[in-house]
Structures are given as C-alpha cells and as structure tokens.
N, CA, C, O and CB atoms as a CASP TS submission, in Angstrom:
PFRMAT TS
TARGET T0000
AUTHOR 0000-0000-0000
METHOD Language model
MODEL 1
PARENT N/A
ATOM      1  N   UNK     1      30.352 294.533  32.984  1.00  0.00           N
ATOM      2  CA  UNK     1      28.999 295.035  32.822  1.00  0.00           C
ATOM      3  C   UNK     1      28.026 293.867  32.937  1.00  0.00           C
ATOM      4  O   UNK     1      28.096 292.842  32.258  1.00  0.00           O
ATOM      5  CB  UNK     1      28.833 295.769  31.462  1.00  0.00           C
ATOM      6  N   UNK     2      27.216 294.102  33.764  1.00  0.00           N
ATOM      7  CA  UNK     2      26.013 293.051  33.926  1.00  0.00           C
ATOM      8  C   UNK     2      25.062 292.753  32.904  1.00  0.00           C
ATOM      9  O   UNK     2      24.485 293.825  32.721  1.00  0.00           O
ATOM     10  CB  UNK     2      25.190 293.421  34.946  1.00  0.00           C
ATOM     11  N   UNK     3      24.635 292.005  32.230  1.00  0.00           N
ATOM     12  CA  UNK     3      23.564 291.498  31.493  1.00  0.00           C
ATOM     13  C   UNK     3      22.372 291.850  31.923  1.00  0.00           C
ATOM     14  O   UNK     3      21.850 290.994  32.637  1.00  0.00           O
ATOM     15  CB  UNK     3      23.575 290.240  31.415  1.00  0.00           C
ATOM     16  N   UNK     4      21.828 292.691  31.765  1.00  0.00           N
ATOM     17  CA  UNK     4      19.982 292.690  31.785  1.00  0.00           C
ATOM     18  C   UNK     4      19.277 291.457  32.284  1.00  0.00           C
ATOM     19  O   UNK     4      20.068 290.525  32.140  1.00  0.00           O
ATOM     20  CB  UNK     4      19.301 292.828  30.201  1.00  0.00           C
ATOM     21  N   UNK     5      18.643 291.217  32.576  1.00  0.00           N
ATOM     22  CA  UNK     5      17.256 289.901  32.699  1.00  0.00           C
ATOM     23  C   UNK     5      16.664 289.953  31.374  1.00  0.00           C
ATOM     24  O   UNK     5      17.052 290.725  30.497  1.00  0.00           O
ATOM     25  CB  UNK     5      15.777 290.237  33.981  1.00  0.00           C
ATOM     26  N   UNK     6      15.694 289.097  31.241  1.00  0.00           N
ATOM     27  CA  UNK     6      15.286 289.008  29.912  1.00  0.00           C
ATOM     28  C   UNK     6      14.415 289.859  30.291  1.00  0.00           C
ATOM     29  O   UNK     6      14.206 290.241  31.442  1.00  0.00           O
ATOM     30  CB  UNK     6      14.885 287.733  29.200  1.00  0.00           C
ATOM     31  N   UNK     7      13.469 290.424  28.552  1.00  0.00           N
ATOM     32  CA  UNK     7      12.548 291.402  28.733  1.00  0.00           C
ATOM     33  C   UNK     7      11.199 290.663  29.105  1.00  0.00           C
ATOM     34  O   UNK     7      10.790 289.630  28.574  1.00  0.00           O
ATOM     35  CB  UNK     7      12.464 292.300  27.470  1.00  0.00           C
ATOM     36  N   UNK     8      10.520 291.452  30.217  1.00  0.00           N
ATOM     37  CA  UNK     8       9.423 290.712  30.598  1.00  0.00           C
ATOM     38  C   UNK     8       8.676 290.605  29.439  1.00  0.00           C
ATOM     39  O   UNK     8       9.127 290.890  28.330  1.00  0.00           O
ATOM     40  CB  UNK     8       8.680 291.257  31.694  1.00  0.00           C
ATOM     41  N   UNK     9       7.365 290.139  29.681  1.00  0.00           N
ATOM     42  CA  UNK     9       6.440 290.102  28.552  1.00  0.00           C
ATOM     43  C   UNK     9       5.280 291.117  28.271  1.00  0.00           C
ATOM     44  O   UNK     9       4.181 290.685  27.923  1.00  0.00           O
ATOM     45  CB  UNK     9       5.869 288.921  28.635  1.00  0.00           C
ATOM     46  N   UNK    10       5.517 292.512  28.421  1.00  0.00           N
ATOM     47  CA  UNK    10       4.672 293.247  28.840  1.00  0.00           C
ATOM     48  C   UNK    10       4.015 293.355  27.829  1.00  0.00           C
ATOM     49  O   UNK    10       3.552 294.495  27.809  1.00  0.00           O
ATOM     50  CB  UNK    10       5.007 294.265  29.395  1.00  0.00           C
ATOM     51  N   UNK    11       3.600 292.580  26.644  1.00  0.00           N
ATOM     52  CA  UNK    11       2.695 292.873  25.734  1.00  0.00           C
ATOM     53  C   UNK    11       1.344 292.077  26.075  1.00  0.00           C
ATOM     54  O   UNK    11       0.169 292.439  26.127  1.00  0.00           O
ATOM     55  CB  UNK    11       3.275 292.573  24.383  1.00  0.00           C
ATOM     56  N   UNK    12       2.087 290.649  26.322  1.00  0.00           N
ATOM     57  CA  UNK    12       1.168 289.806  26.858  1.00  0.00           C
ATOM     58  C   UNK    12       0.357 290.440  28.439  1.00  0.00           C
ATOM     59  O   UNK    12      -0.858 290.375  28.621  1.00  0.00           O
ATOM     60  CB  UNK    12       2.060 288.390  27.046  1.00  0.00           C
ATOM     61  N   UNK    13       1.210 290.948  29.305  1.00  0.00           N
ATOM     62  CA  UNK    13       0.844 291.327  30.178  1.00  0.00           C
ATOM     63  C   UNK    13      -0.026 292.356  30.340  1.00  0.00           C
ATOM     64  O   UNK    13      -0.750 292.364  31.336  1.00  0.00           O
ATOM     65  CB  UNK    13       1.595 291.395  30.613  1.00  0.00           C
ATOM     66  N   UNK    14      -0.073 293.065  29.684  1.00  0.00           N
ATOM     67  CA  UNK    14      -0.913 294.402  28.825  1.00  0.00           C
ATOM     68  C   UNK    14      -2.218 293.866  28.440  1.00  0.00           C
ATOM     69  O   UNK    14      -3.233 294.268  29.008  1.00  0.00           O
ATOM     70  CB  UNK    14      -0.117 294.987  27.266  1.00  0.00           C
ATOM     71  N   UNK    15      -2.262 293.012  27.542  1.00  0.00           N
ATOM     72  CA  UNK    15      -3.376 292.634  26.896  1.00  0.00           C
ATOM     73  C   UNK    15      -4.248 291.135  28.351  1.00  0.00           C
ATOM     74  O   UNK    15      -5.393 290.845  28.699  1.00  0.00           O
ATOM     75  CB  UNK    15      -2.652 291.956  24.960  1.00  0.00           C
ATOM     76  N   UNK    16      -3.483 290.871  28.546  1.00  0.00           N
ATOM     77  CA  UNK    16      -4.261 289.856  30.238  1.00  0.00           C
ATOM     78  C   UNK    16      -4.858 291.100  30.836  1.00  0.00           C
ATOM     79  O   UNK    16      -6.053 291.163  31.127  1.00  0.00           O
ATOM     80  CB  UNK    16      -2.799 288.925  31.793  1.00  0.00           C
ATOM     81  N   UNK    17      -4.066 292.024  31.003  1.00  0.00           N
ATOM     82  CA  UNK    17      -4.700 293.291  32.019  1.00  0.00           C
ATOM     83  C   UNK    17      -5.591 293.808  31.845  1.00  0.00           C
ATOM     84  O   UNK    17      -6.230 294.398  32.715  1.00  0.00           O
ATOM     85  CB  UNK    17      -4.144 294.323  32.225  1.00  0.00           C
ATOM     86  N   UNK    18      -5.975 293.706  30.284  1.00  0.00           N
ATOM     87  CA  UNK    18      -7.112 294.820  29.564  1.00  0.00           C
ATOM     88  C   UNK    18      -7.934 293.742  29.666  1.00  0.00           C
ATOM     89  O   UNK    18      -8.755 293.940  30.561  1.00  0.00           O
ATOM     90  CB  UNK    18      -6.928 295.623  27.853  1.00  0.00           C
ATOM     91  N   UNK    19      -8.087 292.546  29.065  1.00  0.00           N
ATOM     92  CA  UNK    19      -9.001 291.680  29.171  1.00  0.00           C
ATOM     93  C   UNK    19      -9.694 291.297  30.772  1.00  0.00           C
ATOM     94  O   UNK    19     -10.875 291.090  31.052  1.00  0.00           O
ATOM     95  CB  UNK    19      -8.361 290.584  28.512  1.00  0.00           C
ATOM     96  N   UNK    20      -8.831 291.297  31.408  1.00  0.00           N
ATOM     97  CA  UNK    20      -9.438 291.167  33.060  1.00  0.00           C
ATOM     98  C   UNK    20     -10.231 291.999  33.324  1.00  0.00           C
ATOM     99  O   UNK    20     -10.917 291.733  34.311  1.00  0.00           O
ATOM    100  CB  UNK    20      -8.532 291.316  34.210  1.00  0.00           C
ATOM    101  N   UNK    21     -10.527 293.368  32.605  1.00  0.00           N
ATOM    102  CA  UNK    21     -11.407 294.505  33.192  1.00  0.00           C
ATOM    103  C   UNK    21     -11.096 294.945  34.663  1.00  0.00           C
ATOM    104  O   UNK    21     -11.820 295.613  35.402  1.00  0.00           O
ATOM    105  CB  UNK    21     -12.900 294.051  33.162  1.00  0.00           C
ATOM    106  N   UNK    22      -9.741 294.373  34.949  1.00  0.00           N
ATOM    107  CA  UNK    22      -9.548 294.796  36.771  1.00  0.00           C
ATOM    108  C   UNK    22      -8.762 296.001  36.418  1.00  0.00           C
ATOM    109  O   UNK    22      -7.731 296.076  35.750  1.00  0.00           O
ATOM    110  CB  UNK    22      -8.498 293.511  38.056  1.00  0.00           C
ATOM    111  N   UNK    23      -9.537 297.038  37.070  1.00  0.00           N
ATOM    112  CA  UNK    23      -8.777 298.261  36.744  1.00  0.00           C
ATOM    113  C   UNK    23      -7.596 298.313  38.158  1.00  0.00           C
ATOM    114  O   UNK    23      -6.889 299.284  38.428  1.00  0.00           O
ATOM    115  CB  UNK    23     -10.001 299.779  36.613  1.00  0.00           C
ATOM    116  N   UNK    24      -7.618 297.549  38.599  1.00  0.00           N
ATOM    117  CA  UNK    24      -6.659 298.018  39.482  1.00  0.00           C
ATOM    118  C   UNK    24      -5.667 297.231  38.697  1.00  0.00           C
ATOM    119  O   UNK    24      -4.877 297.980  38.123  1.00  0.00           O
ATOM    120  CB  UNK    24      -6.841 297.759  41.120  1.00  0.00           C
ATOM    121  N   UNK    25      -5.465 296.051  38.497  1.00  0.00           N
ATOM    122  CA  UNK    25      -4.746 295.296  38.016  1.00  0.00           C
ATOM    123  C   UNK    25      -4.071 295.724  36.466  1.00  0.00           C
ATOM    124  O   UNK    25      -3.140 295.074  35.990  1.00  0.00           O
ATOM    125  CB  UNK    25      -5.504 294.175  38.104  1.00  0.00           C
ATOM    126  N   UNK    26      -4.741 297.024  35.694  1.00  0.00           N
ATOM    127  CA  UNK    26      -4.465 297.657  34.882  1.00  0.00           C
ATOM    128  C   UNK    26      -3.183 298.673  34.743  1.00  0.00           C
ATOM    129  O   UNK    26      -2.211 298.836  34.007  1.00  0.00           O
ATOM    130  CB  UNK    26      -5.430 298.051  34.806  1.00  0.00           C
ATOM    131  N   UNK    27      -3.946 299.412  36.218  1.00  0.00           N
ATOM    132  CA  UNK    27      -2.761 300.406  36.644  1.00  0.00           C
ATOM    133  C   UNK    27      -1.682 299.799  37.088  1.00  0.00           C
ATOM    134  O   UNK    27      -0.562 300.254  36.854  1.00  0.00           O
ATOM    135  CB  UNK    27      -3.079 301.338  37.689  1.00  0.00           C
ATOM    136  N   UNK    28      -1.922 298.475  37.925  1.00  0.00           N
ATOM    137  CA  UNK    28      -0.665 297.917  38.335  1.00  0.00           C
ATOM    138  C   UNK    28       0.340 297.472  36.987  1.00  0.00           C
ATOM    139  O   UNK    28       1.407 298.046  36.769  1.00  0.00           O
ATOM    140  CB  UNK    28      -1.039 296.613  39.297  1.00  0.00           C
ATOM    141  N   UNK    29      -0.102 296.542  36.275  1.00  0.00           N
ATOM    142  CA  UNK    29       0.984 296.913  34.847  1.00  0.00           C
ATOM    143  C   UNK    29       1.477 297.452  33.795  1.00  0.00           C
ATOM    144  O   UNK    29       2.438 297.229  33.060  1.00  0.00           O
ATOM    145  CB  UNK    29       1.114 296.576  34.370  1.00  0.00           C
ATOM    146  N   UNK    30       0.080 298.711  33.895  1.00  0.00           N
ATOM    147  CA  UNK    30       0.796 300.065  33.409  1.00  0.00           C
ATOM    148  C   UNK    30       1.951 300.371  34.133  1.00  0.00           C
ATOM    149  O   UNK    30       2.923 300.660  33.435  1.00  0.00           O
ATOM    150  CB  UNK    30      -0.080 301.298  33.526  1.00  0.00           C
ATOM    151  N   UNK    31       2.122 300.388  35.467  1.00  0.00           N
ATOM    152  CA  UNK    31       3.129 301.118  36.265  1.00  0.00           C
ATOM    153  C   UNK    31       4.021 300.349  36.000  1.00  0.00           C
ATOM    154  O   UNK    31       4.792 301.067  35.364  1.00  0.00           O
ATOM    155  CB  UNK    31       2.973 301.378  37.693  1.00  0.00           C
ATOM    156  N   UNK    32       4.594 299.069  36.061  1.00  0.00           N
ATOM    157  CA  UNK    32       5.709 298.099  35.648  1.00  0.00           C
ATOM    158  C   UNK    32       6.130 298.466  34.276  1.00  0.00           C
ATOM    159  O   UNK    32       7.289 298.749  33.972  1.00  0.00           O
ATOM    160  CB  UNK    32       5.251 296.558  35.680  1.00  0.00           C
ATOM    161  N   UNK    33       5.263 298.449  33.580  1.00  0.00           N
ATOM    162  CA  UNK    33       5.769 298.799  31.830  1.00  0.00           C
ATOM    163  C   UNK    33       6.172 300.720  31.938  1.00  0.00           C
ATOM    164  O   UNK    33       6.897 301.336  31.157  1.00  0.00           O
ATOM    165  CB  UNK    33       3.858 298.403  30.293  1.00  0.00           C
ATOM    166  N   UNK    34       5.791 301.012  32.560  1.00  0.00           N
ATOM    167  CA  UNK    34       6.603 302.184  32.741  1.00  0.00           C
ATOM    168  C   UNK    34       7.704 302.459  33.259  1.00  0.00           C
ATOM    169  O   UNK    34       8.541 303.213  32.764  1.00  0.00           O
ATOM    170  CB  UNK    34       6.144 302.830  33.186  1.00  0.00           C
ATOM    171  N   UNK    35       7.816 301.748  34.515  1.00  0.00           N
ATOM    172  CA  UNK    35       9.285 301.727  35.246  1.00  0.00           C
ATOM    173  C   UNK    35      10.477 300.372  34.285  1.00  0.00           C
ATOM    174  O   UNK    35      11.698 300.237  34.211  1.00  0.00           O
ATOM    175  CB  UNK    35       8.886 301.117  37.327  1.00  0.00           C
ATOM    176  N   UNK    36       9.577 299.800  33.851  1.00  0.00           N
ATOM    177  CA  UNK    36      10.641 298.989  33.344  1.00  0.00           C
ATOM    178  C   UNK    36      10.680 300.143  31.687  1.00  0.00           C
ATOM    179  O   UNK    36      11.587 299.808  30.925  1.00  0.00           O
ATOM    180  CB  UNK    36      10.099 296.888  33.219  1.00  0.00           C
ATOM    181  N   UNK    37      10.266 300.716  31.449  1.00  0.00           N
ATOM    182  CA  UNK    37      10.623 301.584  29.927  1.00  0.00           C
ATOM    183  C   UNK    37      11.711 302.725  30.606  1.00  0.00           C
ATOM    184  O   UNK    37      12.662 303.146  29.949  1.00  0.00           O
ATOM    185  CB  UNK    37       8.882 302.565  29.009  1.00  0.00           C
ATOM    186  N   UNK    38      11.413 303.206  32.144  1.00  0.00           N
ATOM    187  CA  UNK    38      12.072 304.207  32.054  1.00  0.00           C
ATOM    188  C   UNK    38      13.438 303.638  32.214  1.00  0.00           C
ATOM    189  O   UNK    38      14.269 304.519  31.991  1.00  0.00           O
ATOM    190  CB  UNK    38      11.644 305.217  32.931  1.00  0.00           C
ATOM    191  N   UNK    39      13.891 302.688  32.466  1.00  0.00           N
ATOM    192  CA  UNK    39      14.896 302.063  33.117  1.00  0.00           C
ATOM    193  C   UNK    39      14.965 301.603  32.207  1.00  0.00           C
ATOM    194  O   UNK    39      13.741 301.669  32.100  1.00  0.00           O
ATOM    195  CB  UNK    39      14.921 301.398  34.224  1.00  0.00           C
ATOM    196  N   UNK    40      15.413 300.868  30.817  1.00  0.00           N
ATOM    197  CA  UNK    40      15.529 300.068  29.544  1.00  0.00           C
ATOM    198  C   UNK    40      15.615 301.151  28.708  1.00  0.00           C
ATOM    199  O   UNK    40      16.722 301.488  28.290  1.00  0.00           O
ATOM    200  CB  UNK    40      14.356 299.034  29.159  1.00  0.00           C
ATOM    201  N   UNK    41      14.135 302.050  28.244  1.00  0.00           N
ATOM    202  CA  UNK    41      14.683 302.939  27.116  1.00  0.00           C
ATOM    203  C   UNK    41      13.083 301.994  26.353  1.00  0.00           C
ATOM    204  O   UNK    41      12.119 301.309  26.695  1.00  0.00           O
ATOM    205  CB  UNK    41      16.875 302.660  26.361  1.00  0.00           C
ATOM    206  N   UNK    42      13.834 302.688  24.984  1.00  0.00           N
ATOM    207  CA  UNK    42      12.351 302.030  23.954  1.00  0.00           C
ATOM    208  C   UNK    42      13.691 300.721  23.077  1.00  0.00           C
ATOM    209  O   UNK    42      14.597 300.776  22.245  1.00  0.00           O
ATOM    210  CB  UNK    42      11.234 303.925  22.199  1.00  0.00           C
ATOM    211  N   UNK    43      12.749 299.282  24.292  1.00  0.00           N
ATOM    212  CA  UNK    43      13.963 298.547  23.511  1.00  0.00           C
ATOM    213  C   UNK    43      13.430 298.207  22.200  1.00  0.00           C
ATOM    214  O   UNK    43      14.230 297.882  21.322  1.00  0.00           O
ATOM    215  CB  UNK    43      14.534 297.144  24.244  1.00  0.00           C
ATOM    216  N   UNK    44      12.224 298.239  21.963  1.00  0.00           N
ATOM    217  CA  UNK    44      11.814 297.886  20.139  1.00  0.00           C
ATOM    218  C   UNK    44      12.582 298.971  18.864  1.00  0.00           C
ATOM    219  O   UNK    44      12.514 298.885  17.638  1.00  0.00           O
ATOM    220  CB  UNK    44       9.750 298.220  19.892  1.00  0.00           C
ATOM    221  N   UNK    45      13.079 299.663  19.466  1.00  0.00           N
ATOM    222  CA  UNK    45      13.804 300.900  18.830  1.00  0.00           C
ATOM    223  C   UNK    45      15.032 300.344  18.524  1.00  0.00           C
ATOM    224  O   UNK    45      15.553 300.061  17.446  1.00  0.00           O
ATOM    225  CB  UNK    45      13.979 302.229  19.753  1.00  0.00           C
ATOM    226  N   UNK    46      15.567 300.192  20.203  1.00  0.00           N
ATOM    227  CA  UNK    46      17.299 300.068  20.124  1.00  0.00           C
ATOM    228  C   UNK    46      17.328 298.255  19.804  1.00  0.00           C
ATOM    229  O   UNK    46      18.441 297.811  19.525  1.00  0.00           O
ATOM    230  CB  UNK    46      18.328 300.655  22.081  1.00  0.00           C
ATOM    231  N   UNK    47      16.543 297.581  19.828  1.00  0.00           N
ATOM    232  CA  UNK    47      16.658 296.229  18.878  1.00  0.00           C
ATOM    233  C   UNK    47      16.706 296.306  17.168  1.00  0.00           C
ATOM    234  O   UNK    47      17.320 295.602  16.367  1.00  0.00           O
ATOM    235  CB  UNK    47      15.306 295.331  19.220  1.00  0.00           C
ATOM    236  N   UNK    48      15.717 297.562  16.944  1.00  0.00           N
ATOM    237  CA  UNK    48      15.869 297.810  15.214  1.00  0.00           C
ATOM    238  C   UNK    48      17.501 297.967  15.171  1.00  0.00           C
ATOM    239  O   UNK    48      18.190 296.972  14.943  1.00  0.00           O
ATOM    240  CB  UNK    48      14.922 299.506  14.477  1.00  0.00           C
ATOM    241  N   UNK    49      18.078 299.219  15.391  1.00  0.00           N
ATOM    242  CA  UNK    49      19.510 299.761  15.529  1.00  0.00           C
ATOM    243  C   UNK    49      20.078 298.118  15.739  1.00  0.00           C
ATOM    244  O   UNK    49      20.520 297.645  14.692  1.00  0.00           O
ATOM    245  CB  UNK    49      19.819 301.088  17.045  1.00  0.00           C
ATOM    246  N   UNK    50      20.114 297.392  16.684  1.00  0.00           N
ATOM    247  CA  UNK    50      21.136 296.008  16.917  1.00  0.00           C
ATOM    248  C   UNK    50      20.771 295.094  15.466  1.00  0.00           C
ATOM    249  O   UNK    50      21.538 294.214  15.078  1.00  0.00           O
ATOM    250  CB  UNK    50      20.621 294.901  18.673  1.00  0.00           C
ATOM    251  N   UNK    51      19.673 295.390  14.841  1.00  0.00           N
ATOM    252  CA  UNK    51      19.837 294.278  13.540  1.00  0.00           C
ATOM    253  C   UNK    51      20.025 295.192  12.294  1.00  0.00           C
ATOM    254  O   UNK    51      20.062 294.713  11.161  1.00  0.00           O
ATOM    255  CB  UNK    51      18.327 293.175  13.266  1.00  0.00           C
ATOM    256  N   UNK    52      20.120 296.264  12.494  1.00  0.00           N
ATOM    257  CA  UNK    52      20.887 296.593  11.483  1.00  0.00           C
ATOM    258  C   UNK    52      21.956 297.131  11.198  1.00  0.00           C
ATOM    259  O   UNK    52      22.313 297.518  10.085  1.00  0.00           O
ATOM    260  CB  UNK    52      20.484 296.989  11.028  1.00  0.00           C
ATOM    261  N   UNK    53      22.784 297.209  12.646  1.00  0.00           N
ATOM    262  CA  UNK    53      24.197 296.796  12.575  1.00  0.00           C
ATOM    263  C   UNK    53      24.930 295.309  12.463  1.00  0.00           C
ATOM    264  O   UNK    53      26.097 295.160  12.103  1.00  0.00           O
ATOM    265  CB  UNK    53      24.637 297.304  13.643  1.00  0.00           C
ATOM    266  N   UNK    54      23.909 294.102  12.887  1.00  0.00           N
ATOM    267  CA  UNK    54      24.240 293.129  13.073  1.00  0.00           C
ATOM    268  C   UNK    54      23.915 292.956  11.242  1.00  0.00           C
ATOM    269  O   UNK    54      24.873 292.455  10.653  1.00  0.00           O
ATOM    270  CB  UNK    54      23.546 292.353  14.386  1.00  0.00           C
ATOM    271  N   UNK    55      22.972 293.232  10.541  1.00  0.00           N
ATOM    272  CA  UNK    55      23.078 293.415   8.945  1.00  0.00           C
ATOM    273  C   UNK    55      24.135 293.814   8.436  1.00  0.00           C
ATOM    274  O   UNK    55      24.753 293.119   7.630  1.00  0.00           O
ATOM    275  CB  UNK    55      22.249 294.253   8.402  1.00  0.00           C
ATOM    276  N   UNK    56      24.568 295.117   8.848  1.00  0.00           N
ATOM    277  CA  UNK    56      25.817 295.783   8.096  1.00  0.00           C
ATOM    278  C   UNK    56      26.963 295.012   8.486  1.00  0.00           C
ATOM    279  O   UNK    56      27.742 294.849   7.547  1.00  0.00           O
ATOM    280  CB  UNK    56      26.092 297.365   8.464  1.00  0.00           C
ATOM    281  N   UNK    57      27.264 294.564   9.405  1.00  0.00           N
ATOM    282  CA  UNK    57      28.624 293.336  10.252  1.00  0.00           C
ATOM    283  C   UNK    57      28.411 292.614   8.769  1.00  0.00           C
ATOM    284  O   UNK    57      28.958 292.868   7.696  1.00  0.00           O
ATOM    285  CB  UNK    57      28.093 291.959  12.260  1.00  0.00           C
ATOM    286  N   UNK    58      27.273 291.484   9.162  1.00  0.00           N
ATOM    287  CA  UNK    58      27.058 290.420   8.316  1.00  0.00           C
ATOM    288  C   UNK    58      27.486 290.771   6.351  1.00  0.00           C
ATOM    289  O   UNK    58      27.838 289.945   5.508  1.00  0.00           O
ATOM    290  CB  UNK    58      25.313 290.083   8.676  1.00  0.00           C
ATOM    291  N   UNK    59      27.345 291.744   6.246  1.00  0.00           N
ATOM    292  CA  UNK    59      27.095 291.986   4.425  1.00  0.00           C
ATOM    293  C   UNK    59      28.971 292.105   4.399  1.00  0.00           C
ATOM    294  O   UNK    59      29.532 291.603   3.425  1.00  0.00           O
ATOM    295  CB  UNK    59      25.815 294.055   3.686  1.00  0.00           C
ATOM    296  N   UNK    60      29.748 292.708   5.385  1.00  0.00           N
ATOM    297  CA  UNK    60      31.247 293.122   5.335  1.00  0.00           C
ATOM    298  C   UNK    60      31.679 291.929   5.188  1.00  0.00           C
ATOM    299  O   UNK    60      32.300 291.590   4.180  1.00  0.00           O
ATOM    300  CB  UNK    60      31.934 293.887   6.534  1.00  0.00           C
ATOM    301  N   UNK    61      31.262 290.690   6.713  1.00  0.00           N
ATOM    302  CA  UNK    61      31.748 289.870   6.327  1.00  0.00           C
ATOM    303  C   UNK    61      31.844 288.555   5.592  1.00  0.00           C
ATOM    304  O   UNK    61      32.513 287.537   5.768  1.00  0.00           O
ATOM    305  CB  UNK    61      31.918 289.929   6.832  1.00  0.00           C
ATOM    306  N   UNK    62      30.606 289.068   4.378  1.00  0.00           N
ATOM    307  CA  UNK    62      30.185 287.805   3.754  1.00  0.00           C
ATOM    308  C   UNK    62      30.410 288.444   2.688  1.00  0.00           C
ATOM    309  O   UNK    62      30.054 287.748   1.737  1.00  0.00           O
ATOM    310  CB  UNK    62      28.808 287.086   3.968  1.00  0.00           C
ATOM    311  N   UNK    63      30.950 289.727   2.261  1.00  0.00           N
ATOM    312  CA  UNK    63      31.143 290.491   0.982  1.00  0.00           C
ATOM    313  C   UNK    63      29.722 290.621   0.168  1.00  0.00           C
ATOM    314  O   UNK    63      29.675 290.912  -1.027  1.00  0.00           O
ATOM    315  CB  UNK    63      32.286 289.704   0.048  1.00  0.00           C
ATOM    316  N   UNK    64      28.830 290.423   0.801  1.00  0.00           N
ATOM    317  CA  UNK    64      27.536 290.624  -0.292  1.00  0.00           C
ATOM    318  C   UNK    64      26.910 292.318   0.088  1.00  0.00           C
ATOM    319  O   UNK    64      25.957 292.780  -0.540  1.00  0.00           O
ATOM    320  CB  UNK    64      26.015 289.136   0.086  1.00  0.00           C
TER
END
C-alpha cells in the first residue's frame, strides 16, 4: 500500500486566497480542497480516531 503525500496546507492556502480578494484564485482553491477532501475523507476526523487509538495502545502498554 502506498503512502499518501503529505497533507497540503489548505488552511494556509484558504486564508492567502481570501486575503488576495482574487476571486478567481478563490474558486481555484476551493476546488483543490475539495478534490483533495473527496479523495482523503475528513482527515481532522480520522487523525482524532489515530490518537486515540494511538492513546489506548499507549495506556495497555505502559499499564497506566
């Protein structure tokens, strides 16, 4: 199974976009943060789920 790329920075990229007032340049990284969500999923979601299994791992194997 292949590794992902890292996650772009679409927060930063979001907020450059809004500040530019270029509405074209708006829609253009709306559309990226969309194709990259539909294709990924909601990773701020499935990162909660990875640390709190990586919590529950950790407490088994440290007995706390």
């Amino acid at each position: 199974m292949a590794i992902p790329p890292a996650i772009p920075p679409y927060g930063t990229a979001i907020h450059e976009a809004v500040a530019s007032g270029d509405l074209e340049k708006m829609k253009a990284v709306a559309q990226q943060a969309e194709a990259y969500m539909r294709e990924w999923g909601n990773v701020p979601a499935a990162l909660e789920s990875l640390k709190i299994e990586i919590s529950k791992l950790e407490k088994k194997a440290y007995g706390s």
